[in-house]
C-alpha positions in Angstrom: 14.4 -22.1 16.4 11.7 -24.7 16.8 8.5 -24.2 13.7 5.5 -26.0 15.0 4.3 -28.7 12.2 1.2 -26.4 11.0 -0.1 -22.7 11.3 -3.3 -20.8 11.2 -4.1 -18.8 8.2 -6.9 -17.6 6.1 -7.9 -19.0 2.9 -10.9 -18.1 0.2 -13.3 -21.0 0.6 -15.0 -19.1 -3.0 -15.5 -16.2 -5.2 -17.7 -13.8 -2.7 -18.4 -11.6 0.1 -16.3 -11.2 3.3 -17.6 -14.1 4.7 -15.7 -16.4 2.3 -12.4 -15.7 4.4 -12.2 -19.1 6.8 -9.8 -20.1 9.5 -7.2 -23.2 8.4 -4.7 -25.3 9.6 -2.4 -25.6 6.8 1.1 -26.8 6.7 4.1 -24.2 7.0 5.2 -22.3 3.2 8.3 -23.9 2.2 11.3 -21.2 1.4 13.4 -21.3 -1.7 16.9 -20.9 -1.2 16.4 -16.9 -1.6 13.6 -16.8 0.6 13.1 -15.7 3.8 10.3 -17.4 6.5 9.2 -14.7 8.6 6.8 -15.9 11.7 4.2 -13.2 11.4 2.9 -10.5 13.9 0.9 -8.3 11.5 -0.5 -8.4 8.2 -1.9 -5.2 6.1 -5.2 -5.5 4.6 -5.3 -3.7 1.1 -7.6 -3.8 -2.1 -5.7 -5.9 -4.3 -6.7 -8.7 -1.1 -10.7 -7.4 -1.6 -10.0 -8.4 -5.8 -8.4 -11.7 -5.0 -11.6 -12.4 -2.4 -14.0 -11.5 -5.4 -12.2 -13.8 -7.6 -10.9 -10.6 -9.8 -6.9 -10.8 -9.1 -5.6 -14.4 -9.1 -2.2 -14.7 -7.7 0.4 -15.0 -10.1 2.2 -18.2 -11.0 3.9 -19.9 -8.2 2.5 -17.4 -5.9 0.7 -18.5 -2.4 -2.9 -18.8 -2.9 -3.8 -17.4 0.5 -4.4 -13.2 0.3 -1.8 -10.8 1.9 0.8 -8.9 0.0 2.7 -7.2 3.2 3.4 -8.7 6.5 5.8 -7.6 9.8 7.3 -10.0 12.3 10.7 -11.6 12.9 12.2 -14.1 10.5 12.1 -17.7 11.2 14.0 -19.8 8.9 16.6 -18.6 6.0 17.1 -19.4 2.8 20.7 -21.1 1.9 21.5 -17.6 -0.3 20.5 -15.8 2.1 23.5 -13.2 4.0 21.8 -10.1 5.3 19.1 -11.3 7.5 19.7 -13.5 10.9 17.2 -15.3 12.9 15.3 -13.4 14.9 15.4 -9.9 13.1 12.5 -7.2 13.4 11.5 -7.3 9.4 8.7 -5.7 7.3 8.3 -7.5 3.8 6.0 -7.1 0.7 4.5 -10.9 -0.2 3.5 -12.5 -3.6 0.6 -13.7 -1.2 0.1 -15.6 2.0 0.7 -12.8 4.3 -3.1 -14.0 6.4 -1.3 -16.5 8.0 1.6 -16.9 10.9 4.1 -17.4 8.7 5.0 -16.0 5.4 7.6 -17.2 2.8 9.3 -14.2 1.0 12.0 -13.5 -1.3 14.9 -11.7 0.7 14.9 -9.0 -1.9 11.2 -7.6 -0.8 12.3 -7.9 3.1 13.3 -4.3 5.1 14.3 -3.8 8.5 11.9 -2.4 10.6 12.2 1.1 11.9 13.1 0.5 15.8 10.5 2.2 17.3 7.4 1.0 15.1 5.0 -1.8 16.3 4.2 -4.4 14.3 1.4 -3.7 13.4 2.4 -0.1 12.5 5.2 -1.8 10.2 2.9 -3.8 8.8 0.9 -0.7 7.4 4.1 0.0 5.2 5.2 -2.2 2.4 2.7 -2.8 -0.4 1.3 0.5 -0.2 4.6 2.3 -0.4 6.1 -0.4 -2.8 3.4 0.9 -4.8 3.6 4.6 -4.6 7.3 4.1 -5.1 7.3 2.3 -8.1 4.2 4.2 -9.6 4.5 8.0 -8.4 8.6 8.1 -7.8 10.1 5.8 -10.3 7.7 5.6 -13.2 6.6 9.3 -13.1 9.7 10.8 -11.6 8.0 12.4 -8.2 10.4 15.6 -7.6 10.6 18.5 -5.3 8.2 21.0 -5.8 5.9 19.3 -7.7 2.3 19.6 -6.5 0.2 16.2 -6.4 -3.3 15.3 -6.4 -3.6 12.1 -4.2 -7.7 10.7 -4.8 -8.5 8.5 -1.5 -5.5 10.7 0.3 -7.0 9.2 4.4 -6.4 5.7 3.1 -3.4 3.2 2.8 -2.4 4.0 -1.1 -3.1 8.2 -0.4 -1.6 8.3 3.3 1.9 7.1 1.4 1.5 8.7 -1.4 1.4 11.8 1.0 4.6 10.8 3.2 6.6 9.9 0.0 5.7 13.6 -1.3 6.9 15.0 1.9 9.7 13.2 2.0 10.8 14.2 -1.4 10.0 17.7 -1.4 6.6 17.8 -3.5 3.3 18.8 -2.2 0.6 17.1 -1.7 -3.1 17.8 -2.5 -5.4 15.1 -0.6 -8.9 14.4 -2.0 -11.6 13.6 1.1 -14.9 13.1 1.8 -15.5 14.4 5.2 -14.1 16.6 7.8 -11.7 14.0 10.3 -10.4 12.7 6.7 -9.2 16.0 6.1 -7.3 16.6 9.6 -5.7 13.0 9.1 -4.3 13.8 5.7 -3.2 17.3 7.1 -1.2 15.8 10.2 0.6 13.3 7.9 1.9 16.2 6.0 -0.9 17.2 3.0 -0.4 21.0 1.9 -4.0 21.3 1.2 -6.9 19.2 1.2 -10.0 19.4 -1.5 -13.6 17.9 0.0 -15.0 16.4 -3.2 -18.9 16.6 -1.6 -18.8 20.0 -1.3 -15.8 21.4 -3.3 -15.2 21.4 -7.4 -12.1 19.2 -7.3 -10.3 20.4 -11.3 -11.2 24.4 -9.7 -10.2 23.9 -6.8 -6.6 22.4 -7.9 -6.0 25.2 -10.0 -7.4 27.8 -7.4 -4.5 25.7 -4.8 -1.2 25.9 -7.4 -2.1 29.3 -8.6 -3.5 28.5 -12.3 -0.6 26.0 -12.9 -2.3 22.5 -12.4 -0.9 19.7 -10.5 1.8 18.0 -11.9 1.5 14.0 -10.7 -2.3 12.9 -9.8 -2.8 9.5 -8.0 -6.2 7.8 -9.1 -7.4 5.0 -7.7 -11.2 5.6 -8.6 -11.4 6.0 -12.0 -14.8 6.1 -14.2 -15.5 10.3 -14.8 -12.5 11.1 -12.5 -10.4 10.7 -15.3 -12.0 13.6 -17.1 -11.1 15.1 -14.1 -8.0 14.6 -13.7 -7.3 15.4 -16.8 -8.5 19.2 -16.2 -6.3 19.7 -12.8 -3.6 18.5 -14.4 -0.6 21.0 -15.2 1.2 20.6 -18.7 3.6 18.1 -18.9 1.6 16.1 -16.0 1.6 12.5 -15.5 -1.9 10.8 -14.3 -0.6 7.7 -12.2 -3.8 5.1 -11.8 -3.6 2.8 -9.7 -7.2 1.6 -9.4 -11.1 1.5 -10.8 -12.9 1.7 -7.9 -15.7 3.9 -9.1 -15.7 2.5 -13.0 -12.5 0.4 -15.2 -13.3 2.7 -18.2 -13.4 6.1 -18.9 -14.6 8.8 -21.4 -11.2 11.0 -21.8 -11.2 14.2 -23.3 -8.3 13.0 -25.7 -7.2 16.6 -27.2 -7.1 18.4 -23.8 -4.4 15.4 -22.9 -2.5 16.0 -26.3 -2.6 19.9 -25.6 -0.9 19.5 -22.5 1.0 17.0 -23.1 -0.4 14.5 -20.7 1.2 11.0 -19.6 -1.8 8.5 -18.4 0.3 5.5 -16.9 -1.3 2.1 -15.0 0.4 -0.8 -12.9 -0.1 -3.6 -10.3 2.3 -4.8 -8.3 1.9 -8.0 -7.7 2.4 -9.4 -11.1 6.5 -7.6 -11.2 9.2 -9.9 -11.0 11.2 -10.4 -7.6 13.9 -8.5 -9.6 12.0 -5.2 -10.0 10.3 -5.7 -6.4 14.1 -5.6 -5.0 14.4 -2.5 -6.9 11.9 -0.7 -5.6 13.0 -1.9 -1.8 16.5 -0.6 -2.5 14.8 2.8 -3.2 12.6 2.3 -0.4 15.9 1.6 1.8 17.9 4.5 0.3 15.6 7.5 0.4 12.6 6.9 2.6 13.4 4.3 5.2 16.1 6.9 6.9 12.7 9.4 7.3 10.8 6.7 8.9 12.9 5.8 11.5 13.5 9.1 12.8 12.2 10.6 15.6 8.6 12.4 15.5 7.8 10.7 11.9 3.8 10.6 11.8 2.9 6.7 11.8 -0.1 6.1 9.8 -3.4 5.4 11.7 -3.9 1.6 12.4 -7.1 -0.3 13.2 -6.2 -3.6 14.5 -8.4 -7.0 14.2 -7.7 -10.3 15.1 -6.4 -12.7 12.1 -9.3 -14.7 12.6 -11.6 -11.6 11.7 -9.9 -11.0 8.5 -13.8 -10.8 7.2 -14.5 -8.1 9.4 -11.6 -6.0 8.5 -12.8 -6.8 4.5 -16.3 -5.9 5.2 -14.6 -2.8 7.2 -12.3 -1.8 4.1 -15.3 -2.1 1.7 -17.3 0.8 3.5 -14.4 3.1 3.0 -15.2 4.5 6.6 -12.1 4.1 8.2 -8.8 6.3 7.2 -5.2 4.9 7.7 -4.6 1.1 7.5 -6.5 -2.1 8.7 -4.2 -4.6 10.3 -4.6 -8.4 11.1 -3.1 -9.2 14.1 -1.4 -12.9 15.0 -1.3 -14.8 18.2 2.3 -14.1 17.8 1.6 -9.9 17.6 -0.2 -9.2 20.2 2.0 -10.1 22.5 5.0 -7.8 21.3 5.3 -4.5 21.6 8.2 -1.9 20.1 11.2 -1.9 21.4 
């Protein structure tokens, strides 16, 4: 396979707004010799990219400096340790970065076969919000069946898996909206209930739903009073996953109602975990989920597509929390495949 000498990609010209994302010609990533290169057909826009473009989430050592943490296209080049990928191959991967560009350098360990009859872009949609949920909700706080779950934000990327993975695994989830199409999103992708916090007391209302018990996993991403929240849905013996601030970084908890029911409050980002525990969590990924995805009449997450040069659109998009599902940035390369 011939790699042309340069690529387009997006890079932060500064600390801002949306319109800081600019077009560049840059050189191609170089691969380590556990490294994948994948030439890039869609790239998932998520919040940890809105932090970066803020100048709040700086890329960890060695890491690209471009945003993107989760890309899908076929690979391109391969490392020298490199055994169970070939040229050519239909991959999703989770990045340490540089996924807003045409071609991506990632460690084989965070790389997954695509399921055969996803798109791209749909692909694309998958890995760093499900790498998260996976890690957080599965392996940290030990999602089992039966459980009932209180997903915050449950018609965006992080809630729309955290959803699937409950459905998957046998738990039921409780998805918190804002409006009326939110709710029928979260209830064709396989929510048990939905609670509409504009109208609807969302601690009541998850007690009303589990019958007095509580929920047993809540996944936060908005923080400030929802914690106080939280903490009042919450069955005994819960566990309170967070996995953002978007509505306030600290919190006044009500400290003894979380010792009386014997509450676990736990926090995490992804980006910083070594390429060890990221493999880790794509061999879980690969074990119990992937075989769900890939069969026939799975729900595929909703997908707003936008040209890689208008990754500042899809930011200024993500920011007004009007959309539900996933906001994809499509390559040269992308639009002109289609599934299999």
């Amino acid at each position: 396979m011939t790699l042309p000498q340069d690529m387009l990609a997006i890079a932060i010209t500064a600390p801002g707004a949306p319109d800081v994302l600019a077009p560049r010609r840059l050189p191609l990533p170089e691969i380590g010799q556990g490294d994948l290169l994948i030439r890039v057909a869609a790239a998932g826009v998520n919040g940890p990219d809105l932090a970066q473009r803020r100048g709040y989430y700086d890329p960890p050592p060695g890491a690209s400096p471009l945003p993107g943490l989760e890309v899908a296209g076929e690979v391109a080049g391969l490392g020298t340790e490199v055994a169970d990928f070939a040229l050519g191959d239909r991959v999703m991967a989770l990045t340490n970065g540089g996924g807003y560009a045409e071609y991506a350098a990632v460690p084989a360990g965070q790389v997954l076969p695509m399921p055969e009859t996803w798109s791209f872009a749909e692909a694309a949609a998958l890995p760093e919000t499900w790498f998260t949920m996976t890690q957080t909700l599965v392996m940290r706080a030990g999602l089992a069946k039966d459980m009932w779950v209180l997903v915050h934000g449950g018609a965006g990327g992080i809630g729309g898996a955290a959803i699937q993975i409950c459905t998957i695994l046998g738990a039921r989830a409780i998805a918190v909206v804002s409006d009326a199409d939110k709710a029928d999103y979260c209830r064709r992708i396989g929510a048990a209930a939905v609670i509409d916090r504009t109208r609807e007391n969302i601690a009541q209302r998850a007690l009303d739903l589990t019958g007095g018990h509580g929920v047993d996993r809540v996944v936060d991403l908005v923080g400030g009073p929802m914690a106080a929240i939280n903490v009042a849905a919450a069955a005994r013996g819960g566990h309170i996953v967070q996995i953002s601030t978007l509505e306030g970084g600290n919190a006044d908890m009500p400290l003894r109602q979380m010792m009386a029911k014997d509450l676990t409050l736990s926090g995490s980002t992804l980006r910083p975990q070594s390429s060890t525990v990221k493999a880790a969590i794509a061999a879980r990924i690969s074990d119990d989920l992937l075989p769900r995805l890939a069969a026939p009449g799975w729900i595929k997450p909703a997908i707003k597509r936008f040209p890689l040069e208008q990754a500042g659109l899809a930011h200024a998009e993500m920011e007004s929390r009007r959309h539900h599902g996933k906001l994809i940035l499509m390559t040269a390369f992308g639009h002109g495949n289609k599934p299999s």
